[in-house]
N, CA, C and O atoms as CSV, one atom per row, in Angstrom:
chain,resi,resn,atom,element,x,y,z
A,1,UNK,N,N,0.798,-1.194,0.000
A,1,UNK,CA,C,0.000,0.000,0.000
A,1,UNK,C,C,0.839,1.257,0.000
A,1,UNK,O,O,0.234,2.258,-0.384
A,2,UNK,N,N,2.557,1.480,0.473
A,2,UNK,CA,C,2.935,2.117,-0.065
A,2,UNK,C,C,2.684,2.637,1.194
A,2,UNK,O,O,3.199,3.752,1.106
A,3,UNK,N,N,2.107,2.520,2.584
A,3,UNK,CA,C,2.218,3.250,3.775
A,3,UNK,C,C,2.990,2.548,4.641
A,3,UNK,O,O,2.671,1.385,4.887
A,4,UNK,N,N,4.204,3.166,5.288
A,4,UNK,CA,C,4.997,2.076,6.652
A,4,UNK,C,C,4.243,1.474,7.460
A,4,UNK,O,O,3.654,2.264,8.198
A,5,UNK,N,N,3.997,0.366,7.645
A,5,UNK,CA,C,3.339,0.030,9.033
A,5,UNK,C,C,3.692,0.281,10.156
A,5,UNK,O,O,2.819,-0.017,10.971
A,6,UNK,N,N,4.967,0.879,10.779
A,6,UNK,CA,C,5.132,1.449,11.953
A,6,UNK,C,C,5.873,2.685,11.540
A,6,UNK,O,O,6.740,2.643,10.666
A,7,UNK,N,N,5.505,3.882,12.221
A,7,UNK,CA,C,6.255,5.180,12.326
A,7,UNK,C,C,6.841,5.814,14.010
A,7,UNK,O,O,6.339,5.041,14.826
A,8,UNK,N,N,7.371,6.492,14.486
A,8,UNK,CA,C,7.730,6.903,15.500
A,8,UNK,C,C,7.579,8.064,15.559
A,8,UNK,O,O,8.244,8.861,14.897
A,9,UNK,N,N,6.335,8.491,16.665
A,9,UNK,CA,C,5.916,9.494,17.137
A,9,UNK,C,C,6.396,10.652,17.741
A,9,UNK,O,O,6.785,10.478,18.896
A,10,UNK,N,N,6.505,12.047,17.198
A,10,UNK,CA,C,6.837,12.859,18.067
A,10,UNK,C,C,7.714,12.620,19.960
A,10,UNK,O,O,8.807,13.070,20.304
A,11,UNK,N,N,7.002,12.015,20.574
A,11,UNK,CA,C,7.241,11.487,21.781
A,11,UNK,C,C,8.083,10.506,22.090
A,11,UNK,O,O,8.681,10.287,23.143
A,12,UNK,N,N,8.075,9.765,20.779
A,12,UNK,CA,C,9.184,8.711,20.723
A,12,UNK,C,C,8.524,7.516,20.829
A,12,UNK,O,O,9.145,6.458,20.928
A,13,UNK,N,N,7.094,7.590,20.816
A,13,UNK,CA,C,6.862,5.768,21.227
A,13,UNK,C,C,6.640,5.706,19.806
A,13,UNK,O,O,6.690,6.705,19.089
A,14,UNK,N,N,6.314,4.154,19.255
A,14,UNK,CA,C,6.240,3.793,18.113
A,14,UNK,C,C,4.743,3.445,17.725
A,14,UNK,O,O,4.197,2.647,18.488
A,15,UNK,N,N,3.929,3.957,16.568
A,15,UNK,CA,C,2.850,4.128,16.331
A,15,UNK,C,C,2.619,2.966,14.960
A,15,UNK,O,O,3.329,2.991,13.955
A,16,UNK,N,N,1.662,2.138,15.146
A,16,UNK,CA,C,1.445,1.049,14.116
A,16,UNK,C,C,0.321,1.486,13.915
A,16,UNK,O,O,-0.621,1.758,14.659
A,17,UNK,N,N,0.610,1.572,12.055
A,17,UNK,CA,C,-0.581,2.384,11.140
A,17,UNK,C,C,-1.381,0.752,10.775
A,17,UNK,O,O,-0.874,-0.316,10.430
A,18,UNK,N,N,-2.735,1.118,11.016
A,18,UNK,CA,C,-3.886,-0.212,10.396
A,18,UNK,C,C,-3.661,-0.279,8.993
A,18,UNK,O,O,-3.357,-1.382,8.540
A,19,UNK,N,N,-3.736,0.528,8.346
A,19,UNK,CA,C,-3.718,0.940,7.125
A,19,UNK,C,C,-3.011,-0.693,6.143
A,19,UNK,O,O,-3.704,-1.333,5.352
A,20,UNK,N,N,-1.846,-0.962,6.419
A,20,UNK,CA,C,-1.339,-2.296,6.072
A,20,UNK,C,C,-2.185,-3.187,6.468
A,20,UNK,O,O,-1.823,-4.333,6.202
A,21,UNK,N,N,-3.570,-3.060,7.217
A,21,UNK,CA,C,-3.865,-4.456,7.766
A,21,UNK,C,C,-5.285,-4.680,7.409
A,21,UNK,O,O,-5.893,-5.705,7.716
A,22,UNK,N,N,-5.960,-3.361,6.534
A,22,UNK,CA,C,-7.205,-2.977,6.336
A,22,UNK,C,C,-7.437,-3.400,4.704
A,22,UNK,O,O,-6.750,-3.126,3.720
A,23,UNK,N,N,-8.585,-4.113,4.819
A,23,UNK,CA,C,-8.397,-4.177,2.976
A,23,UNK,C,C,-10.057,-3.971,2.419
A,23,UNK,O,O,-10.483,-4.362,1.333
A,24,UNK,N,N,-10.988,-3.110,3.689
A,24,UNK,CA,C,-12.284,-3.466,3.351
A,24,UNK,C,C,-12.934,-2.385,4.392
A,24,UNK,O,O,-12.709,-2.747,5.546
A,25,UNK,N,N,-13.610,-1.267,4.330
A,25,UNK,CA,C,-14.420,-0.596,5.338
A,25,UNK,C,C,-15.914,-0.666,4.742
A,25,UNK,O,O,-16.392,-0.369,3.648
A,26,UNK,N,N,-16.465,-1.210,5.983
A,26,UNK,CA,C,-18.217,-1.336,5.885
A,26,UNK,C,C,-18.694,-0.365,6.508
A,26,UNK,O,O,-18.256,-0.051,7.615
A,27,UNK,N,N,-19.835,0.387,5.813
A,27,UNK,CA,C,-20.767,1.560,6.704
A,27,UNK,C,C,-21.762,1.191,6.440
A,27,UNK,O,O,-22.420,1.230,5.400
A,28,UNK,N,N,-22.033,0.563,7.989
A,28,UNK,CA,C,-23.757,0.376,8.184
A,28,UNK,C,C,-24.780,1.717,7.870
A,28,UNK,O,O,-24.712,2.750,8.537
A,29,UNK,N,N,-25.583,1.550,6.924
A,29,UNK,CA,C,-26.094,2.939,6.808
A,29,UNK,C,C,-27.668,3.179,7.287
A,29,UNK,O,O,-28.386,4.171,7.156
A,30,UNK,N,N,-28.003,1.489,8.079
A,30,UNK,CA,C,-29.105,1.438,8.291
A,30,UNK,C,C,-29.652,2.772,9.299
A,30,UNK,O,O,-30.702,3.282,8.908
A,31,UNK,N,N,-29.057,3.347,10.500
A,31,UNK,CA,C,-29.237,4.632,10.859
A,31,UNK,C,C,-29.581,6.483,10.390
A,31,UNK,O,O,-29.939,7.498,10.987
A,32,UNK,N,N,-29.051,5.930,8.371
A,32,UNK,CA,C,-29.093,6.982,7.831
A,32,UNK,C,C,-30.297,7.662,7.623
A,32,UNK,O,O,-30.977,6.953,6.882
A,33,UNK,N,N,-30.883,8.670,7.908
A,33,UNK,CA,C,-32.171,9.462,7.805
A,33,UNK,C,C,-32.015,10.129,6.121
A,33,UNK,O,O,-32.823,10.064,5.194
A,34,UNK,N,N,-31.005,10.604,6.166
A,34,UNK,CA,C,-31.349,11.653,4.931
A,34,UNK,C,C,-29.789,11.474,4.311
A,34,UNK,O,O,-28.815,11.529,5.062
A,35,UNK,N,N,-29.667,11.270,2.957
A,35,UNK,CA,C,-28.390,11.604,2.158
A,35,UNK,C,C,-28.888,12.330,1.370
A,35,UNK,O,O,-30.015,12.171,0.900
A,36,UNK,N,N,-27.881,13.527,1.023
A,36,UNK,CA,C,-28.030,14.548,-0.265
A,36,UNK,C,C,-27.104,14.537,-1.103
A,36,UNK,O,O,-26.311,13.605,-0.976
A,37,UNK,N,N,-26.913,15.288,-1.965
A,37,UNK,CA,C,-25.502,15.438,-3.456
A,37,UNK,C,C,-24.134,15.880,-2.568
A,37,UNK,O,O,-22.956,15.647,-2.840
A,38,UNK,N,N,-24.765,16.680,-1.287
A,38,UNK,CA,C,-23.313,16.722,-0.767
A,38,UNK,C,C,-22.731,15.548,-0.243
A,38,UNK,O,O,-21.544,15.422,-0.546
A,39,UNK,N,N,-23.350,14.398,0.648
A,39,UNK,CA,C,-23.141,13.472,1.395
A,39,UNK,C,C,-22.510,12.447,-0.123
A,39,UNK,O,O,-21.445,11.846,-0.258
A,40,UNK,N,N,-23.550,12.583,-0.962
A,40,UNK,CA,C,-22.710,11.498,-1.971
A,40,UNK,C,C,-21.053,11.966,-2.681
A,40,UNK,O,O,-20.091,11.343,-3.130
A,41,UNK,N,N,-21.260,12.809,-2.555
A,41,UNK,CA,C,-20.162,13.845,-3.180
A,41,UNK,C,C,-18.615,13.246,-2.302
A,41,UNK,O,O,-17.578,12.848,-2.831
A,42,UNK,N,N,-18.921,13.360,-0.897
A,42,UNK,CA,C,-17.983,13.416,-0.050
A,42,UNK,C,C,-17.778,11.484,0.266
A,42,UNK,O,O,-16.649,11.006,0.381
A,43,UNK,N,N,-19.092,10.580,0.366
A,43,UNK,CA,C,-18.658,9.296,0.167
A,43,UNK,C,C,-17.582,8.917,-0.989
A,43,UNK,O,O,-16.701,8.080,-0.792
A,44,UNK,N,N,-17.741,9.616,-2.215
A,44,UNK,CA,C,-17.373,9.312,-3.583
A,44,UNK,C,C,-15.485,9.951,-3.342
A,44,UNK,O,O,-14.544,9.394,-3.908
A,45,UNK,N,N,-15.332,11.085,-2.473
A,45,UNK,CA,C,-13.989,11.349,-2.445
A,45,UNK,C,C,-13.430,10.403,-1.291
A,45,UNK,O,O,-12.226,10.201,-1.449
A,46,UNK,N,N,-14.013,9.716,-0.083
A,46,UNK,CA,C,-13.574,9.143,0.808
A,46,UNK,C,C,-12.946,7.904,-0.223
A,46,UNK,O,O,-11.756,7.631,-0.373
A,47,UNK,N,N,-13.788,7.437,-0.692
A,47,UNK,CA,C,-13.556,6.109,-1.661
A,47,UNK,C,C,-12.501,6.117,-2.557
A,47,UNK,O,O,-12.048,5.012,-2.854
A,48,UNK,N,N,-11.903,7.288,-3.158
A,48,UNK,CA,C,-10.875,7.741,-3.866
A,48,UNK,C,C,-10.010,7.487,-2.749
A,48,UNK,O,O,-9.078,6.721,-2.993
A,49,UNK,N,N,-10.074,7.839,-1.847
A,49,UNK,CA,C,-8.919,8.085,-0.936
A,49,UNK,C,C,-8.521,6.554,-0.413
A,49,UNK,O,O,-7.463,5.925,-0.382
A,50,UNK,N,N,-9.388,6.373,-0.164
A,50,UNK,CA,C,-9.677,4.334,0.431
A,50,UNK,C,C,-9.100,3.631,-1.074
A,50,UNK,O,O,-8.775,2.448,-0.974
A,51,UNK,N,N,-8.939,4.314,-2.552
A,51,UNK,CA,C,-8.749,3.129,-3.455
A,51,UNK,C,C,-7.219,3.633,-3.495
A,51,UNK,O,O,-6.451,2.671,-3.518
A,52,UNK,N,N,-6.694,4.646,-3.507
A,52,UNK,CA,C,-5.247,5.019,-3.466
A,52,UNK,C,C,-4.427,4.096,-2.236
A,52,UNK,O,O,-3.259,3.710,-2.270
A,53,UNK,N,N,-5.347,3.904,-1.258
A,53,UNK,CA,C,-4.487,2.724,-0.228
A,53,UNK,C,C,-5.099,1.378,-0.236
A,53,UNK,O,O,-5.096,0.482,0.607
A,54,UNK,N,N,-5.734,1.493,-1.658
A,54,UNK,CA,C,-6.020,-0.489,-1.750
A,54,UNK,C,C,-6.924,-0.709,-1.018
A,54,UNK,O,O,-7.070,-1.927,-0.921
A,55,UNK,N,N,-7.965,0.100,-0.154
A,55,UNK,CA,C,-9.214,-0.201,0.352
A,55,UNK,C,C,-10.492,-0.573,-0.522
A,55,UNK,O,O,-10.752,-0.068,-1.614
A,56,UNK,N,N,-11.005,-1.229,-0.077
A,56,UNK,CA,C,-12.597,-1.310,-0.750
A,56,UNK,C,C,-13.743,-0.426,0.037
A,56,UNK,O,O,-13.794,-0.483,1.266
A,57,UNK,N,N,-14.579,0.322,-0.644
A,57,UNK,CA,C,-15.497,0.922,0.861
A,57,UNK,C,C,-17.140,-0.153,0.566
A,57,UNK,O,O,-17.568,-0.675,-0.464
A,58,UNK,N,N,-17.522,-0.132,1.560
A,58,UNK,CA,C,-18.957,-1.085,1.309
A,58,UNK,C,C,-20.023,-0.337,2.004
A,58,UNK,O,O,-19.938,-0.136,3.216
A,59,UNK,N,N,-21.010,0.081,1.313
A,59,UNK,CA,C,-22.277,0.468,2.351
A,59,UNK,C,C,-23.320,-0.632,2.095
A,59,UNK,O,O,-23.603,-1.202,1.041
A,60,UNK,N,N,-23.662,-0.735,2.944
A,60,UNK,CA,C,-24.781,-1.818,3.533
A,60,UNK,C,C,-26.089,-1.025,4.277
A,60,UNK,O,O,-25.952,0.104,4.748
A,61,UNK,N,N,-27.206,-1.670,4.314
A,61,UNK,CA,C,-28.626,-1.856,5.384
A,61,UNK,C,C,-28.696,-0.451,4.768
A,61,UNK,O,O,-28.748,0.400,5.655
A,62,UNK,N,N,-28.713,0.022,3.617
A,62,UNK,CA,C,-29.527,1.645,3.302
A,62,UNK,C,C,-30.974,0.696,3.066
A,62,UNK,O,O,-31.276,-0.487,2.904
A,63,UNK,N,N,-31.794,2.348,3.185
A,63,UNK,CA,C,-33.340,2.298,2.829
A,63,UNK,C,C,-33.416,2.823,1.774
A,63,UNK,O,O,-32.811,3.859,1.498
A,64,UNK,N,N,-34.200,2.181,0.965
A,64,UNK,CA,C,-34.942,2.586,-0.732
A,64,UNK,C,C,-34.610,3.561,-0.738
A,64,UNK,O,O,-33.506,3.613,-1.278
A,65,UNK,N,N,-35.048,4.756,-0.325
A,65,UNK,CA,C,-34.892,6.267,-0.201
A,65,UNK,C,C,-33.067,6.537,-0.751
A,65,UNK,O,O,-32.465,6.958,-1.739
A,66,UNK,N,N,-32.754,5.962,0.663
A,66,UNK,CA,C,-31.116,6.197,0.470
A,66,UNK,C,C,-30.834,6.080,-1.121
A,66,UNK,O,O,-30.622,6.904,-2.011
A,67,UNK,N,N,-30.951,4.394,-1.047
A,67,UNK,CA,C,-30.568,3.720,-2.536
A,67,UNK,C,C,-30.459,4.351,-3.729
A,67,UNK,O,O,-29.498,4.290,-4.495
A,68,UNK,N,N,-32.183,5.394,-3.970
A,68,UNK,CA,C,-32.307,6.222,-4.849
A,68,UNK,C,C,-31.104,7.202,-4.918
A,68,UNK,O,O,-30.434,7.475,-5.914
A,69,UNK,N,N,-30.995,7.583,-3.892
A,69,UNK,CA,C,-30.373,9.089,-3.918
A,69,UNK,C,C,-28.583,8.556,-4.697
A,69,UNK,O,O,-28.074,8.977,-5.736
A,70,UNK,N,N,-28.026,7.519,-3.696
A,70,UNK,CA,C,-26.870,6.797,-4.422
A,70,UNK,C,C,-27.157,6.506,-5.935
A,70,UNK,O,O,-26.295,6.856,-6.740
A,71,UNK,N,N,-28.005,6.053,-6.272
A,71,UNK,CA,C,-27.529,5.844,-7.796
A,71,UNK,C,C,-28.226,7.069,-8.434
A,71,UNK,O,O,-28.064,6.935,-9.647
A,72,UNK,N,N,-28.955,8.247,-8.178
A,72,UNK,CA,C,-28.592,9.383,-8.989
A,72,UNK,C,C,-27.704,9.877,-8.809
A,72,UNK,O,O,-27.243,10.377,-9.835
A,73,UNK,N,N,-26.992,10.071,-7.730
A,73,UNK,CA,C,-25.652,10.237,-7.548
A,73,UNK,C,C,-24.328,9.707,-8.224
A,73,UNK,O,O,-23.191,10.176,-8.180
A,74,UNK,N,N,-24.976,8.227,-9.068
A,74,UNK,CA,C,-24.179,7.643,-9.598
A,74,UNK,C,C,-22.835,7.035,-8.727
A,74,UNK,O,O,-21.691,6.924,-9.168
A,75,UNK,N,N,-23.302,6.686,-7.397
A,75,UNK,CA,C,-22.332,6.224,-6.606
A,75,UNK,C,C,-22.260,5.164,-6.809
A,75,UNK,O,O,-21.228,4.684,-6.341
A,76,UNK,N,N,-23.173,4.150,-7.553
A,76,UNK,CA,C,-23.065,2.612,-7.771
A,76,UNK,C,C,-22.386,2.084,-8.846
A,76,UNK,O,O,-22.426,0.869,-9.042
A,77,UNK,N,N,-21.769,2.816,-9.569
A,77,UNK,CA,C,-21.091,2.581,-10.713
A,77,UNK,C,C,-19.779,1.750,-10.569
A,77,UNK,O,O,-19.248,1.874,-9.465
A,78,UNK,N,N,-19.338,1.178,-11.186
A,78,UNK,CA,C,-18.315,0.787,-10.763
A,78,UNK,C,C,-16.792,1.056,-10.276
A,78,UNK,O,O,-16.038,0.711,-9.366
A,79,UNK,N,N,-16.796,2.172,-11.840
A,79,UNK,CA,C,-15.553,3.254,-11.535
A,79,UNK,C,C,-15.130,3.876,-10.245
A,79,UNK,O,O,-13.979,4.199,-9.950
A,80,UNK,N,N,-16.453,4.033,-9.341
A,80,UNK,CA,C,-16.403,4.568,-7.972
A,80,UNK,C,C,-15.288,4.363,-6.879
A,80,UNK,O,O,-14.437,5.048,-6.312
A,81,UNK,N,N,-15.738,3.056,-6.881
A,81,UNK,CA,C,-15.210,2.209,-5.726
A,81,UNK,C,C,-15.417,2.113,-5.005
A,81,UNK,O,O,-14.503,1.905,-4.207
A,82,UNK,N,N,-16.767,2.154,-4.512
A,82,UNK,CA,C,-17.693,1.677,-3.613
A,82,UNK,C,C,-18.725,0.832,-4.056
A,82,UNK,O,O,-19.400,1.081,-5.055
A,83,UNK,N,N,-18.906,-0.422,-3.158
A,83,UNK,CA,C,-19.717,-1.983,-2.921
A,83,UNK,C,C,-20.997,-1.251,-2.213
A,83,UNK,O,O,-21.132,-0.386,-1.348
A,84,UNK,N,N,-21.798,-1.983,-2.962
A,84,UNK,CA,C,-23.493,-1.766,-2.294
A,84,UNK,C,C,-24.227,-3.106,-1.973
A,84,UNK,O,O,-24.606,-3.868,-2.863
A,85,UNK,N,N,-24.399,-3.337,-0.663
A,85,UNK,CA,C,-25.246,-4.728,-0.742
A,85,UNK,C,C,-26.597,-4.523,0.212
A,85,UNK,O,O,-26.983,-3.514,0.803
A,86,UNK,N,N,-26.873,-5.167,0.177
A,86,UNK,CA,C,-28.276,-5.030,1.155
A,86,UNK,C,C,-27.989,-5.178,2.732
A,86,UNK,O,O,-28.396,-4.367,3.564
A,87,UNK,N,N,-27.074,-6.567,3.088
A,87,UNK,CA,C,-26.963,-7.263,4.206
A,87,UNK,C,C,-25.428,-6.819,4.603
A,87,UNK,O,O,-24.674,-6.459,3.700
A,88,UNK,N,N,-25.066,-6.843,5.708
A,88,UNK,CA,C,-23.575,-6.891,5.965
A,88,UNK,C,C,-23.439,-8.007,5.801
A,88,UNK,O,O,-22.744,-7.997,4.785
A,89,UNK,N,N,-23.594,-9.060,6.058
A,89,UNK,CA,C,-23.004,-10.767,5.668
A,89,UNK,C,C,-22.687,-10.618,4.323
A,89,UNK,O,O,-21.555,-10.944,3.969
A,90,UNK,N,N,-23.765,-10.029,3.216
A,90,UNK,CA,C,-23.153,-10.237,1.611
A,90,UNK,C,C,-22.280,-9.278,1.417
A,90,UNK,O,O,-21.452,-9.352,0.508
A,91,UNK,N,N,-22.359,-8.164,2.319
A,91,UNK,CA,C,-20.337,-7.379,2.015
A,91,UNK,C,C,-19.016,-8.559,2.853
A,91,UNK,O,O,-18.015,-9.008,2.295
A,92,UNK,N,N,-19.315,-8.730,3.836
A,92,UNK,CA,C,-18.182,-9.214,4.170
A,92,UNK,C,C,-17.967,-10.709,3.538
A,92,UNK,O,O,-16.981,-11.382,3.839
A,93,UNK,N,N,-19.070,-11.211,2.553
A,93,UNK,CA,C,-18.443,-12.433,1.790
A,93,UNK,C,C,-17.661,-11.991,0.302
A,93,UNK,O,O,-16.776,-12.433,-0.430
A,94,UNK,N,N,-18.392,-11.080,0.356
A,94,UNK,CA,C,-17.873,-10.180,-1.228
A,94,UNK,C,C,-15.962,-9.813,-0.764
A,94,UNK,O,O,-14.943,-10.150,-1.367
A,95,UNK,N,N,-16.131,-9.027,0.501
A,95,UNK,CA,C,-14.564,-8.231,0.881
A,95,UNK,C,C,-13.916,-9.380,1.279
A,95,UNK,O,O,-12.729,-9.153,1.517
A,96,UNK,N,N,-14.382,-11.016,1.512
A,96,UNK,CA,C,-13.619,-11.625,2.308
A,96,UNK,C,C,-13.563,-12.923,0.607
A,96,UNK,O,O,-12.717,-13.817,0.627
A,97,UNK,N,N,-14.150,-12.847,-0.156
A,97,UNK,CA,C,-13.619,-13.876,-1.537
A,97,UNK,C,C,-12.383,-12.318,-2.449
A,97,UNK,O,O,-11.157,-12.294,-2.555
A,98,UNK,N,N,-13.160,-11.551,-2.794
A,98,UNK,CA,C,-12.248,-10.666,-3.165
A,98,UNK,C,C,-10.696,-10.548,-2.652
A,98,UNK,O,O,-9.805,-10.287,-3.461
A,99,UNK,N,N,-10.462,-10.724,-1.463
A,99,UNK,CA,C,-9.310,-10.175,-0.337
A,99,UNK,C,C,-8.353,-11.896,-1.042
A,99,UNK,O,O,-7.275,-11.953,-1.633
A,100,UNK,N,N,-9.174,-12.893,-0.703
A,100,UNK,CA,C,-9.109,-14.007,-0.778
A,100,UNK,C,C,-8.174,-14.358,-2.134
A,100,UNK,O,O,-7.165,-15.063,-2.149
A,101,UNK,N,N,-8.766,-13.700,-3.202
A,101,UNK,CA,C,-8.386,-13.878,-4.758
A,101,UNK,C,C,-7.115,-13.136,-4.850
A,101,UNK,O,O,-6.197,-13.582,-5.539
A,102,UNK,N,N,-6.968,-11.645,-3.969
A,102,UNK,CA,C,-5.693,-11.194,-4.026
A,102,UNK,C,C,-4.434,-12.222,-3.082
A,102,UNK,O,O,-3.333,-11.784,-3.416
A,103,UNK,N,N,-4.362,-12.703,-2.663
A,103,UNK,CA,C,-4.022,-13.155,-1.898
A,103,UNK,C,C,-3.507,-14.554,-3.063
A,103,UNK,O,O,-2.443,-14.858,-3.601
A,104,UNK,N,N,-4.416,-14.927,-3.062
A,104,UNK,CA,C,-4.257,-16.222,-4.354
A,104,UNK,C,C,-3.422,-15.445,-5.440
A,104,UNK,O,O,-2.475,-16.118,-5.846
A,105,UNK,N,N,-3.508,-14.488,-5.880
A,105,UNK,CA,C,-2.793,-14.162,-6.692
A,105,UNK,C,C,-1.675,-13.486,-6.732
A,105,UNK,O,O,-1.137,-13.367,-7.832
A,106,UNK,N,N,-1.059,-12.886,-5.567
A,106,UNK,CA,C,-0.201,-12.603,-5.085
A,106,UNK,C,C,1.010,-13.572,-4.836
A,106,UNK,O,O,2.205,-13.458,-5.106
A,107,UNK,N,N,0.442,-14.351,-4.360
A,107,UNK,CA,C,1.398,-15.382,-4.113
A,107,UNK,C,C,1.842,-17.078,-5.146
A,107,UNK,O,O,2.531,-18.069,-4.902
A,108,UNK,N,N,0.814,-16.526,-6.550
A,108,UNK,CA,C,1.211,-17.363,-7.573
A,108,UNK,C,C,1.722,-16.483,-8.258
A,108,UNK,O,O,1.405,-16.667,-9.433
A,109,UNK,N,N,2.509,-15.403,-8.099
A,109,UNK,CA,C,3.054,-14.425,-8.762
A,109,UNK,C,C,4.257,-14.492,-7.896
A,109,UNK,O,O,5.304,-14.128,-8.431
A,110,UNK,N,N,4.322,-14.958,-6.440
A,110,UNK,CA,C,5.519,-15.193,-6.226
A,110,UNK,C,C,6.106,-16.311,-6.457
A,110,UNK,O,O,7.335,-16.291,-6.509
A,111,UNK,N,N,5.306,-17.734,-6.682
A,111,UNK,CA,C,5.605,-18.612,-7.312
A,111,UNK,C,C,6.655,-18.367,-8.551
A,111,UNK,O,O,7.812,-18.640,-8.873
A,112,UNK,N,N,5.562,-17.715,-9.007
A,112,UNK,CA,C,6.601,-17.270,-10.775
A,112,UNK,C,C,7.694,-16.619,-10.574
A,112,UNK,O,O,8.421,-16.619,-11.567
A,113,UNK,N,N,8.066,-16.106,-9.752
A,113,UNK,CA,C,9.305,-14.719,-9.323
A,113,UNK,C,C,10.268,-16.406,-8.932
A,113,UNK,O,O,11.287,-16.640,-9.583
A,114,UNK,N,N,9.921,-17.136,-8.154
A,114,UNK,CA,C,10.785,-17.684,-7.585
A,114,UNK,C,C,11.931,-19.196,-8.661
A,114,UNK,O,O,13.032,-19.738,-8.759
A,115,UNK,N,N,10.461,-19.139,-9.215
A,115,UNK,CA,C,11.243,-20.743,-10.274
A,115,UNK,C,C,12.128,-20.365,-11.230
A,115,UNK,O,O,12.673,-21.213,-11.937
């Protein structure tokens, strides 16, 4: 990801960034009352920011309402980089076969590096 996993703090103790250890953020959105063009606006730059460090973002449990507002927003697109599912169980099988495949493929790529 291109971030150190440990840095050393001002103070001197040593600070371990998640960031190396994160490959998937879920937002339950079932609490959400109201999204507007700004709220999609600002999901859509978080997600930029989450795909520059190899994150996936996932929103889950929105209401119809929500849903609408995301795909005029055009947040469901793919280019985005943000996952839409209904359930948290079908994001975390999606972030956990996905994670899964990198992983598989990572390491038949070190296969090939090595023979």
């Amino acid at each position: 990801s291109g971030v150190s996993s440990a840095s050393v703090t001002s103070s001197g103790s040593e600070h371990i960034s998640l960031v190396d250890y994160v490959h998937s953020v879920i937002i339950d959105c079932s609490s959400f009352s109201f999204v507007d063009s700004m709220a999609v606006t600002t999901l859509s730059q978080i997600a930029q920011e989450f795909e520059r460090q190899s994150v996936k973002l996932y929103l889950v449990n929105y209401s119809y309402q929500i849903l609408k507002v995301l795909k005029t927003g055009n947040i469901c697109d793919d280019n985005q980089g943000i996952f839409i599912f209904p359930t948290i169980s079908e994001a975390l099988q999606h972030a956990y076969e996905r994670r899964h495949k990198q992983i598989v493929y990572f390491m038949e790529d070190e296969d090939e590096t090595q023979v």
